[in-house]
Backbone as numpy.savetxt, mean C-alpha at the origin, in Angstrom:
# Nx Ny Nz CAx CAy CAz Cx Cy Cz
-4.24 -30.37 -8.63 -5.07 -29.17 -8.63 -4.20 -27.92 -8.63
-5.16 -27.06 -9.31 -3.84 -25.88 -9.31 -4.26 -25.00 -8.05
-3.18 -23.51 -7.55 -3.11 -23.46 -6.19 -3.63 -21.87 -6.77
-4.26 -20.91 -6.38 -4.29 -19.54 -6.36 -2.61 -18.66 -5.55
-2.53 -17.57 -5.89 -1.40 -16.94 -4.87 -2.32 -15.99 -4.16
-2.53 -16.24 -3.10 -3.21 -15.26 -2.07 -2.41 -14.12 -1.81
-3.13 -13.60 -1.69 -3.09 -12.07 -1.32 -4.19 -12.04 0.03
-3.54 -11.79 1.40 -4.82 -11.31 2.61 -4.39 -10.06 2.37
-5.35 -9.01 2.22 -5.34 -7.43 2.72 -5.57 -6.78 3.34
-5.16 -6.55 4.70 -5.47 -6.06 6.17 -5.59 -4.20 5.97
-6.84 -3.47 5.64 -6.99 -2.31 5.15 -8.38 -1.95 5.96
-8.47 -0.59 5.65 -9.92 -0.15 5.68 -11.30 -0.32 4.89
-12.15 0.26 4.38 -13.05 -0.02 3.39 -13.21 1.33 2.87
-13.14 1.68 1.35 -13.67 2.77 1.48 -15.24 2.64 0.69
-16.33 3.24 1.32 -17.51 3.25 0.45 -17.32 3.63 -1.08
-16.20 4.72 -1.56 -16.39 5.24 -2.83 -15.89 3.99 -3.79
-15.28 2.84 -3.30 -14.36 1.91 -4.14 -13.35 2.18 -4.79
-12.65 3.69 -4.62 -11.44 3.96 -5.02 -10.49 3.65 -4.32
-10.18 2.88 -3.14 -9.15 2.93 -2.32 -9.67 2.23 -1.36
-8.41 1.76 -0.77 -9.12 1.05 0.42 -9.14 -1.01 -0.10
-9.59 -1.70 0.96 -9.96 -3.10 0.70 -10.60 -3.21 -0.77
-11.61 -2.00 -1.18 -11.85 -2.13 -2.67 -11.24 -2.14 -3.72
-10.03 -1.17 -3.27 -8.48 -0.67 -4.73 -7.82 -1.97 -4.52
-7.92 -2.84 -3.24 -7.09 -3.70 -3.37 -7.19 -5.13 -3.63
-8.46 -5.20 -3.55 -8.83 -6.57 -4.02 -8.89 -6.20 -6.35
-9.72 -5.10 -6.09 -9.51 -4.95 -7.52 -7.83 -5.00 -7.83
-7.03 -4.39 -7.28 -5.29 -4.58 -7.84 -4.82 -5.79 -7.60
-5.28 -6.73 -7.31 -4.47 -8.22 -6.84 -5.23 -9.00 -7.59
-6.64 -8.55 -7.86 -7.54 -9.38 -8.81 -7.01 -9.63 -10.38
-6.87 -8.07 -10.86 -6.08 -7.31 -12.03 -5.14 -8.18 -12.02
-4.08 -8.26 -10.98 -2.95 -8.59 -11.55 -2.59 -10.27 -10.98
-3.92 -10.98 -11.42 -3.71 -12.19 -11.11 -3.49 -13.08 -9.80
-3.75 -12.26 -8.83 -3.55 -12.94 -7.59 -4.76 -13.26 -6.90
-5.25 -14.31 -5.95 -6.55 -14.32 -5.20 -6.46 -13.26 -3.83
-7.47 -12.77 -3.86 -7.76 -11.47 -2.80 -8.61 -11.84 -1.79
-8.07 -12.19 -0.31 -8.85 -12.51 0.98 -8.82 -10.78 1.73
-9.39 -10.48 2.64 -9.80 -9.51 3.90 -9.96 -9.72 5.14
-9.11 -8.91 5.60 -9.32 -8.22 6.69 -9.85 -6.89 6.91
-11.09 -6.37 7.13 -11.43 -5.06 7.37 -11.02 -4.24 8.90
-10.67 -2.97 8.78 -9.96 -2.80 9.93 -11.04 -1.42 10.45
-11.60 -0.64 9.35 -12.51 0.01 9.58 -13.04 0.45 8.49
-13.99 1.19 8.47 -15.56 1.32 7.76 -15.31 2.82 7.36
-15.16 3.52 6.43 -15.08 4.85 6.30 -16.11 5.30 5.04
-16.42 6.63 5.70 -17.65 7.48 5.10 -17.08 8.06 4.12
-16.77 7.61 2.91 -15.95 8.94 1.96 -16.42 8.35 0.61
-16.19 9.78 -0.11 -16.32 9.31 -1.97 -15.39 10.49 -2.30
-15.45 10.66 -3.47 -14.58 11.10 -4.37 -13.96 12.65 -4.26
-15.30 13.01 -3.05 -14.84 14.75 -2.35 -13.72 14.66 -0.93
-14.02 13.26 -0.15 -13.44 13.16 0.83 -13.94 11.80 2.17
-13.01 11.81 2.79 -13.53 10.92 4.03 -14.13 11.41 5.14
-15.58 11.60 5.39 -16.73 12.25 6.11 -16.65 11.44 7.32
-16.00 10.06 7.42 -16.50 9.74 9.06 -15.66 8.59 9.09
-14.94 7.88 9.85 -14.13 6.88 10.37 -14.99 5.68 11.14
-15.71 4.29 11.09 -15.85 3.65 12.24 -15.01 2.72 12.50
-14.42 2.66 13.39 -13.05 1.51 14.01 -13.80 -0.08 13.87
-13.22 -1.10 13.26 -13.24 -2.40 13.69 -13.42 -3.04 15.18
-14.02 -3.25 16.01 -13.27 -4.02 17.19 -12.43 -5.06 16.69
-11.07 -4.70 17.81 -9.81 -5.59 17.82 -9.77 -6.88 17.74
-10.91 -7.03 18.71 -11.15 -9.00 18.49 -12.16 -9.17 16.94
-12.35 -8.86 16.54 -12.90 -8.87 15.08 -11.92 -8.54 13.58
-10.90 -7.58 14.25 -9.99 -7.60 13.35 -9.15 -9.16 13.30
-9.23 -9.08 14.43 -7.75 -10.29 14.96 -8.70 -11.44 14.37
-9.76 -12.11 14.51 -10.45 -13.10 14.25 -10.47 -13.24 12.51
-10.80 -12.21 11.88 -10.26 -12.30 10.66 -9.32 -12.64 9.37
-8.27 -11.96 10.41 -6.82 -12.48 10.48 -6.78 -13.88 10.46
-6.94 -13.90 11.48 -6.83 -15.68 11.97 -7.87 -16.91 10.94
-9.35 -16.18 10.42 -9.87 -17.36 9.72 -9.63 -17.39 8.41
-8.83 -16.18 8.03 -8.27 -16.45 6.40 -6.74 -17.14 6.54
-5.62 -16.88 7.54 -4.64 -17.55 7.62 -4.41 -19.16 7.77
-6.05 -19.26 9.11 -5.81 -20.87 9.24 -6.38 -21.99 8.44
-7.04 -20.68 7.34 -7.86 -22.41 6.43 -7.08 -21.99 5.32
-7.22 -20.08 4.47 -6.65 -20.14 3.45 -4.99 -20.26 3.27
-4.30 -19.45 4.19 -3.19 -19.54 4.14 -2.87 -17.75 3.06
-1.68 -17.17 2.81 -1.66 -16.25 2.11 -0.04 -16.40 2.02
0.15 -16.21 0.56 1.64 -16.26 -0.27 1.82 -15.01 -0.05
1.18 -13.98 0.65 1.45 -12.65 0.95 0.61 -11.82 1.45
0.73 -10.74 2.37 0.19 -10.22 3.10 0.12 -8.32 2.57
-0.63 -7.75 2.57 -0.58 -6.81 2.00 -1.57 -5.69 3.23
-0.97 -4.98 3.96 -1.56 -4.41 5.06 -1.65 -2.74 4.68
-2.99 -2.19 5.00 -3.29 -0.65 4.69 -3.25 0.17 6.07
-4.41 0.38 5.84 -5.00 1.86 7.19 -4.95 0.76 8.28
-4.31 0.93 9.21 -4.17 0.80 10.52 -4.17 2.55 11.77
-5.58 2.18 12.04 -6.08 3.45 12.62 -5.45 3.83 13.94
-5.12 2.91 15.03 -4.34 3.39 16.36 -3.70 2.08 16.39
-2.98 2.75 17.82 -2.13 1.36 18.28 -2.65 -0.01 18.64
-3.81 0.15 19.02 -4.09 -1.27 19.27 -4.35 -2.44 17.84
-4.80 -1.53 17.12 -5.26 -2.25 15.89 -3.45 -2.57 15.23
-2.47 -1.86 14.92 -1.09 -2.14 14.50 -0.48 -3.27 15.61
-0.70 -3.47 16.76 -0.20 -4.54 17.32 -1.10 -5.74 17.25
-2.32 -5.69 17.27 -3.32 -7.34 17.05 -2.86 -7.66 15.92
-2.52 -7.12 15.08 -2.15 -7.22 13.24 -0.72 -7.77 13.66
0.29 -7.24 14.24 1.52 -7.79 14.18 1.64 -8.90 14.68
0.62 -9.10 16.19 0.78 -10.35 16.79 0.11 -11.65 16.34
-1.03 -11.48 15.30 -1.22 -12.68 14.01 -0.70 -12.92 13.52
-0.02 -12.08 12.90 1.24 -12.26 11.60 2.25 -12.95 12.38
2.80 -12.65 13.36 3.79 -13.37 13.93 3.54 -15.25 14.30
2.09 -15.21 14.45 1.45 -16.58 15.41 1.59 -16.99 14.22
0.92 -16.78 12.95 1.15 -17.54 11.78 2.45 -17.40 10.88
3.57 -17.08 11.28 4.61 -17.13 10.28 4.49 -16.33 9.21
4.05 -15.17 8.86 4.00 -14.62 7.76 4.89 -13.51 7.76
5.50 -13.53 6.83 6.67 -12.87 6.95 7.35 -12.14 4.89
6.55 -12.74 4.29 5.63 -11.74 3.06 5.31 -10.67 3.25
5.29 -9.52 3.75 4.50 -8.45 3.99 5.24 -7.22 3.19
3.93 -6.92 2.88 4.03 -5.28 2.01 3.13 -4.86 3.27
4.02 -3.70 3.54 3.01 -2.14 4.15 3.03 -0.69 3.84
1.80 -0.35 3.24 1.88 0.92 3.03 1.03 1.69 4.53
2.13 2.44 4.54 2.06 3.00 5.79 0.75 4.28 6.26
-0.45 3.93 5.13 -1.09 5.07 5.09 -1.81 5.88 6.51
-1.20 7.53 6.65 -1.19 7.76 7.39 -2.03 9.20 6.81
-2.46 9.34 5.82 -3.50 10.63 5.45 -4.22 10.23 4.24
-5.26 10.62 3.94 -6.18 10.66 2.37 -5.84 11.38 1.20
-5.85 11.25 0.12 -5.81 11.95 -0.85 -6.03 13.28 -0.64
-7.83 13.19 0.02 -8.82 14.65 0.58 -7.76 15.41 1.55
-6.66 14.82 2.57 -5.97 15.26 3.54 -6.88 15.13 4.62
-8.12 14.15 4.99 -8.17 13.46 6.14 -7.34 12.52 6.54
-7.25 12.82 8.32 -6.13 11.84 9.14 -6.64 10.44 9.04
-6.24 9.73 8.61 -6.19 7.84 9.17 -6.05 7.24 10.01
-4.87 8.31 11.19 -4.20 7.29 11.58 -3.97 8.23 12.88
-4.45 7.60 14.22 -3.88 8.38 15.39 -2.82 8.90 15.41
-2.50 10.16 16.17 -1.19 10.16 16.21 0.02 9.13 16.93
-0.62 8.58 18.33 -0.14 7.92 18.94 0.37 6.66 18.40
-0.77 6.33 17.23 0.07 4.79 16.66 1.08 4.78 15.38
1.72 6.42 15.19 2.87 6.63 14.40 3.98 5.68 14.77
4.28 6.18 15.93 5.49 5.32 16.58 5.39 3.85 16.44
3.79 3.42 17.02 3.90 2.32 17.02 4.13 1.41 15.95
3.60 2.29 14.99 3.32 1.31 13.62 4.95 1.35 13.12
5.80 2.60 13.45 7.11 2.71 12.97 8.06 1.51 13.64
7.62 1.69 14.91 8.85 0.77 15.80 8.51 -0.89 15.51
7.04 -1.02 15.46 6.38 -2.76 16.13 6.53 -3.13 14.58
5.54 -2.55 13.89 5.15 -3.26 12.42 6.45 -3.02 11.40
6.80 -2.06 11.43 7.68 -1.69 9.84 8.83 -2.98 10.11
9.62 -3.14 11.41 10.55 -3.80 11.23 10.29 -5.07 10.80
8.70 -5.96 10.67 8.83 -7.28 10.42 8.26 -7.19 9.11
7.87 -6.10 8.35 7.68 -6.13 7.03 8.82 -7.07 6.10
8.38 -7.20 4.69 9.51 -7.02 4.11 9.80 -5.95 3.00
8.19 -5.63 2.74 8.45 -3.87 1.91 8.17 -3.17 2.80
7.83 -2.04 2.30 7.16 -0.39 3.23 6.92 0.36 1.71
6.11 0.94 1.81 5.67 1.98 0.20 5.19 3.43 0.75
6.12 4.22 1.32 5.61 5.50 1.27 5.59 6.40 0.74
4.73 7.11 0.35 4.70 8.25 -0.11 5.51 9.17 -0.09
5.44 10.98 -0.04 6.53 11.57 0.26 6.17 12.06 1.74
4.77 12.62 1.95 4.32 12.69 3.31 4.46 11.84 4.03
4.34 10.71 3.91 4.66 9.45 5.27 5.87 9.19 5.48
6.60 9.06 4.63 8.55 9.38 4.56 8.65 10.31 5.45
8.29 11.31 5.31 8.81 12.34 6.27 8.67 12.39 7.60
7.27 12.02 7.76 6.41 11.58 8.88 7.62 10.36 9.90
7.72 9.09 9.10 8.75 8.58 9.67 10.14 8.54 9.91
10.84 9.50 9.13 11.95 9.67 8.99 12.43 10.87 10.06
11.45 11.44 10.37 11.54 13.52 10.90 11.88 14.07 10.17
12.43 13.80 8.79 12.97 15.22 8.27 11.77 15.74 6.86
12.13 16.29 6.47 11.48 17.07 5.25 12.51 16.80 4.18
11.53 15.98 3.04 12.30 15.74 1.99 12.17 16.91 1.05
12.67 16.92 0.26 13.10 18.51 -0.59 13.21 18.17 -1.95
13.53 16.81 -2.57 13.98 16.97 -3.96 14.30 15.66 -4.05
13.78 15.02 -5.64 14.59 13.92 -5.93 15.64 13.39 -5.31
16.23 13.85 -5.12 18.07 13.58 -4.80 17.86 13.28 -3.10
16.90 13.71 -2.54 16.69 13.04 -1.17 16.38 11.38 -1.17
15.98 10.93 -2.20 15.15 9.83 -2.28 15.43 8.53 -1.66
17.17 8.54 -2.27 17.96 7.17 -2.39 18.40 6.98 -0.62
18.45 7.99 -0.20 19.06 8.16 1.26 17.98 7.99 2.02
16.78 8.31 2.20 15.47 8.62 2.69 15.13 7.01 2.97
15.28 5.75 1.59 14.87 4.80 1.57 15.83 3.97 2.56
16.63 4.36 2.10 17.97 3.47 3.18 17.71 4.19 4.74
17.59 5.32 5.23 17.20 5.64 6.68 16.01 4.77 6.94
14.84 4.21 6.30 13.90 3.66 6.94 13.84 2.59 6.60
15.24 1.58 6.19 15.08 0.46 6.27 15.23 -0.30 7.70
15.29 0.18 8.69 15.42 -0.92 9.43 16.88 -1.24 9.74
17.97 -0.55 9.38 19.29 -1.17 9.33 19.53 -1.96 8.21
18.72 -1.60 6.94 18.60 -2.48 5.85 18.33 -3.71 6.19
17.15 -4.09 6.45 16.43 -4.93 6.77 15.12 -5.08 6.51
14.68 -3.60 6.29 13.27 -4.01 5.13 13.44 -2.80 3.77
12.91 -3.45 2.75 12.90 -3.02 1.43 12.08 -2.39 1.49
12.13 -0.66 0.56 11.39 0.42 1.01 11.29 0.85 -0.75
9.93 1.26 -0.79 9.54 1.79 -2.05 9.50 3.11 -2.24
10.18 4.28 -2.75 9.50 5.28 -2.03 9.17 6.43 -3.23
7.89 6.11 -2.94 6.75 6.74 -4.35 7.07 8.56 -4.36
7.11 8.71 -5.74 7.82 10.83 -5.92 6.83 11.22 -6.08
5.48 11.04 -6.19 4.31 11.90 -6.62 3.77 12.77 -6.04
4.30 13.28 -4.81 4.45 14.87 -4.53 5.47 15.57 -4.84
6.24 15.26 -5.49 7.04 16.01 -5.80 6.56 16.70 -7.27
7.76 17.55 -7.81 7.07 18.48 -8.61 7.70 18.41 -10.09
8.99 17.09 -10.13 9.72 17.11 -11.35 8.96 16.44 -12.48
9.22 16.92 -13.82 8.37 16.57 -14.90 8.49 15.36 -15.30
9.69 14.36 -14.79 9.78 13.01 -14.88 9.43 12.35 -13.45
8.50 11.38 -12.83 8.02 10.52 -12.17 9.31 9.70 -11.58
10.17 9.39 -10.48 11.02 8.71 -10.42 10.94 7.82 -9.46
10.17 6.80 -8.99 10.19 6.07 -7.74 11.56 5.80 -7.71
11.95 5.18 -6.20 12.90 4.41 -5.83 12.73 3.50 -4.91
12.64 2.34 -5.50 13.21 1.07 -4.70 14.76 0.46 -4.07
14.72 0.92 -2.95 16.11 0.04 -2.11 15.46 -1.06 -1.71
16.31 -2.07 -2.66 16.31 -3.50 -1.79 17.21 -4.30 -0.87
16.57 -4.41 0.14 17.25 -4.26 1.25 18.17 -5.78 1.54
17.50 -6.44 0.57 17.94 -8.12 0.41 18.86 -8.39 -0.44
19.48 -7.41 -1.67 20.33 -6.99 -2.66 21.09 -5.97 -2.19
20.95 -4.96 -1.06 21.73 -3.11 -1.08 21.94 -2.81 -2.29
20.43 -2.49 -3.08 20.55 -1.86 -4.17 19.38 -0.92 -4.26
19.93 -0.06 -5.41 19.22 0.96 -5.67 18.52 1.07 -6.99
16.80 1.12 -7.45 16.02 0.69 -8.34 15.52 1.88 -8.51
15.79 2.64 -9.54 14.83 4.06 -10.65 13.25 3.42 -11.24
12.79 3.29 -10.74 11.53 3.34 -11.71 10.31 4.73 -12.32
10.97 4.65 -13.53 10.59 6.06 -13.94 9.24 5.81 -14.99
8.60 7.04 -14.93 7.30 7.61 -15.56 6.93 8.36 -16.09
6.01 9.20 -16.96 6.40 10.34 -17.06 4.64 10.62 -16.14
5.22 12.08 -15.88 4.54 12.65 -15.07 2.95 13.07 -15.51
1.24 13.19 -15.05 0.38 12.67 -15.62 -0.60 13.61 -14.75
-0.68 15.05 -15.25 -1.93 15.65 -15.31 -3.37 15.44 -14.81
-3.78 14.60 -13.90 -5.01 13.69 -13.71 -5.60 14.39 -12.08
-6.86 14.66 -11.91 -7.63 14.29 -10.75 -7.41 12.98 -10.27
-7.29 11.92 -11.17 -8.09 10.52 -10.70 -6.88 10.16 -10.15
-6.16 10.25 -8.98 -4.93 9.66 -8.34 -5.71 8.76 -6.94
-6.73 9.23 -6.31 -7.46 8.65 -5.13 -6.91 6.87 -5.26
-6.71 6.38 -4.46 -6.14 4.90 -4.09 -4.66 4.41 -4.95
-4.33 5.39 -4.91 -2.65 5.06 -6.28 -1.98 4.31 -5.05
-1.92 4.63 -3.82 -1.11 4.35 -2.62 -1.51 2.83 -2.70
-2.86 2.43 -2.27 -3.42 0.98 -1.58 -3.12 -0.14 -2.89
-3.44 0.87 -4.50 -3.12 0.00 -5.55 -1.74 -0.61 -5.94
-0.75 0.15 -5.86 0.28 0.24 -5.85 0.44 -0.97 -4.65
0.91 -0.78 -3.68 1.02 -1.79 -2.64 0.65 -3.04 -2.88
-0.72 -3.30 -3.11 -1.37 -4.38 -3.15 -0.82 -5.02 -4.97
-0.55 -4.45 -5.60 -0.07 -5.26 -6.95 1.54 -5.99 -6.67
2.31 -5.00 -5.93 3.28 -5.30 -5.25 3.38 -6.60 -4.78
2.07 -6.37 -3.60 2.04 -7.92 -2.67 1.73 -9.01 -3.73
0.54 -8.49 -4.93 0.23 -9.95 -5.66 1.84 -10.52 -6.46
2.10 -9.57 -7.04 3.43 -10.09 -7.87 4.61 -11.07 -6.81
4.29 -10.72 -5.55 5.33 -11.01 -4.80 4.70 -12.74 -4.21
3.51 -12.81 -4.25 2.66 -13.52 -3.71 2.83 -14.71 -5.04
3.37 -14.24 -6.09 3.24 -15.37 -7.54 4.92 -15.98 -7.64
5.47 -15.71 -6.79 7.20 -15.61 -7.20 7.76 -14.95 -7.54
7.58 -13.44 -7.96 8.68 -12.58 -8.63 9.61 -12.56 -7.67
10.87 -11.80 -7.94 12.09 -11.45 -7.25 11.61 -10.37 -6.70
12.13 -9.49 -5.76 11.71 -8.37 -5.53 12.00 -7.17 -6.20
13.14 -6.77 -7.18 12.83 -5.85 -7.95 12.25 -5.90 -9.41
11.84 -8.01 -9.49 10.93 -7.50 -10.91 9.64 -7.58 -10.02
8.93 -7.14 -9.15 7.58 -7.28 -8.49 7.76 -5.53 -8.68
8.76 -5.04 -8.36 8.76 -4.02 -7.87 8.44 -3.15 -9.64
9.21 -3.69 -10.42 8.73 -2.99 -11.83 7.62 -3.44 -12.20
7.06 -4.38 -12.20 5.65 -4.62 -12.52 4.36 -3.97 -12.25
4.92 -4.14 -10.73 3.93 -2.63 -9.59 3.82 -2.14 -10.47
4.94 -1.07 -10.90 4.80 0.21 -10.85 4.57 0.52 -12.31
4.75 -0.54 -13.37 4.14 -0.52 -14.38 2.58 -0.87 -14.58
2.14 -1.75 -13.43 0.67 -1.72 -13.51 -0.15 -0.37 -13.06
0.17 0.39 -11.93 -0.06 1.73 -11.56 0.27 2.53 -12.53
1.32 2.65 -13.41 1.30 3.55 -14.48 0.21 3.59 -15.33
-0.09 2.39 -16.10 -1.08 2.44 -17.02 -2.72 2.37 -16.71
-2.58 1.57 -15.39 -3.82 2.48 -14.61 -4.23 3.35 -14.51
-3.41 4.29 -13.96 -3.44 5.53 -13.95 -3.76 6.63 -15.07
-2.84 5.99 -16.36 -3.08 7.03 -17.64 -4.69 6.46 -18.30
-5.09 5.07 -18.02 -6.24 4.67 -18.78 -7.19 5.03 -17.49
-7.25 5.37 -16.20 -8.16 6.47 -15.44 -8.26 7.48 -15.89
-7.50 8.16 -16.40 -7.44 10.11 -16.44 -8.42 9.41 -17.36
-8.88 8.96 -18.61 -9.82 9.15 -19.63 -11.04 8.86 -19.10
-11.26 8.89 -17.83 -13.18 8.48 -17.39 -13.26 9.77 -15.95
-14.49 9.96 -15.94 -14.94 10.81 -14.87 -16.21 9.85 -14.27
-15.63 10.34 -13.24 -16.44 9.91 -12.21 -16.38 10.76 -10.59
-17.71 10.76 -10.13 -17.91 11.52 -9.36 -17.53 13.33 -9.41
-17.18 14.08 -8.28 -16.82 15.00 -8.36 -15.60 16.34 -7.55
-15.10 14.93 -7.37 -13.04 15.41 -7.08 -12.14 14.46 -7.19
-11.70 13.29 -6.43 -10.28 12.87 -6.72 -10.82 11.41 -7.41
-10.86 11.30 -8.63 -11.36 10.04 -8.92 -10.86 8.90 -8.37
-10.91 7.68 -9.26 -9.84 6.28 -9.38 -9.27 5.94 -10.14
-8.30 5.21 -9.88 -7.85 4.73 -11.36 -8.15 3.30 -12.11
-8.04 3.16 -13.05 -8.28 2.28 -13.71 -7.78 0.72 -13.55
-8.42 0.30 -12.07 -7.39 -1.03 -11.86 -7.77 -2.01 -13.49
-8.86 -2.13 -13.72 -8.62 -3.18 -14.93 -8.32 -2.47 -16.28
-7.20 -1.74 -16.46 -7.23 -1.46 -17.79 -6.48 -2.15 -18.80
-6.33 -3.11 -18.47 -6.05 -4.45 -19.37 -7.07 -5.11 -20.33
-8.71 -4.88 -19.62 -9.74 -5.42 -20.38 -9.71 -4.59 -20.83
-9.16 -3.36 -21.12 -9.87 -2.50 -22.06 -8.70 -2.26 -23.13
-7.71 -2.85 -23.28 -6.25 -3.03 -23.98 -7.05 -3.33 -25.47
């Protein structure tokens, strides 16, 4: 019999389906992987913004965890919005009970809209407890900074930025340029399992519809990683599936501010 590559996605929900457990089952679906859940909380938002937060209870998160690990099992773990500390440690202490040690985390710690996600109090935690047993991290340029303390300034911060939040080079860090302002797109991947340094370039893309680029991104990551890739061809694949997502989104409207992007734009190839 043949086997699926799981993907569990330990995230929020968002009602609009741009982001969230929705961007990510659609990005692991897209890119060939099977998509299990964990919901961590319930959020009020669409395409103007996130209107209201409801928290998971902990023993409901954790139980989740636990009934997709002990029957399905997951070739990879792909973890989102983790709202306070308690919810970032029930999450670490499953992952640990079951051996999983696959993990992509995007560290989302604000919205597109610039609603908060994420207590302040469970910054630390999520920095000190969770990041170190990852084996990616995908931040943005705001959450970089957020964990790092400093203020990044320019491309040329990038390569250094990724290596400060590895862990002692110990976890592989993605670290997405799309706040930044240069006319070429330049992620950088340090892999922390190689000490190398990965350009993945784009060109830069005019669009509203960016809403869930973070959770999509991540979660294609985890599927590629979840099928066997190496980690820097998972890591070009990502970011080639988010590219063309992205450019075959800008051509649809929907709603009326930060759209989505186009997780299946392959059926439409």
């Amino acid at each position: 019999m043949k086997k699926y590559p799981v993907v569990l996605t330990i995230a929020g929900s968002d009602s609009g389906g741009g982001a969230g457990i929705q961007a990510d089952i659609k990005a692991i679906s897209a890119t060939g992987g099977y998509a299990a859940s964990a919901i961590t909380a319930v959020t009020v938002q669409n395409t103007l913004g996130v209107e209201d937060v409801h928290p998971i209870p902990i023993p409901v998160i954790s139980a989740q965890i636990a009934a997709v690990l002990s029957d399905i099992g997951a070739d990879a773990v792909k973890i989102g919005m983790l709202h306070s500390s308690e919810v970032v440690l029930a999450v670490k202490e499953q992952l640990l009970a079951f051996g999983i040690t696959n993990i992509v985390l995007d560290p989302v710690m604000v919205s597109t809209s610039g609603h908060r996600l994420i207590e302040d109090s469970a910054v630390k935690v999520l920095s000190e407890e969770l990041v170190p047993v990852a084996r990616v991290i995908t931040p943005n340029i705001p959450e970089a900074e957020i964990l790092a303390g400093e203020r990044i300034a320019s491309q040329a911060d990038l390569p250094r930025i990724a290596r400060a939040l590895s862990c002692g080079g110990r976890v592989s860090v993605l670290m997405k340029a799309g706040h930044l302002s240069d006319d070429e797109l330049v992620d950088v991947f340090y892999n922390a399992e190689a000490d190398t340094i990965l350009e993945l370039r784009s060109r830069r893309l005019s669009t509203p519809n960016t809403h869930g680029t973070g959770c999509t991104l991540s979660s294609a990551f985890a599927s590629f990683l979840a099928q066997g890739l190496a980690l820097d061809d998972a890591a070009r694949a990502a970011k080639d599936y988010i590219n063309s997502a992205i450019v075959s989104g800008a051509r649809y409207s929907i709603g009326h501010g930060h759209g989505p992007v186009d997780h299946f734009w392959a059926l439409h190839e």
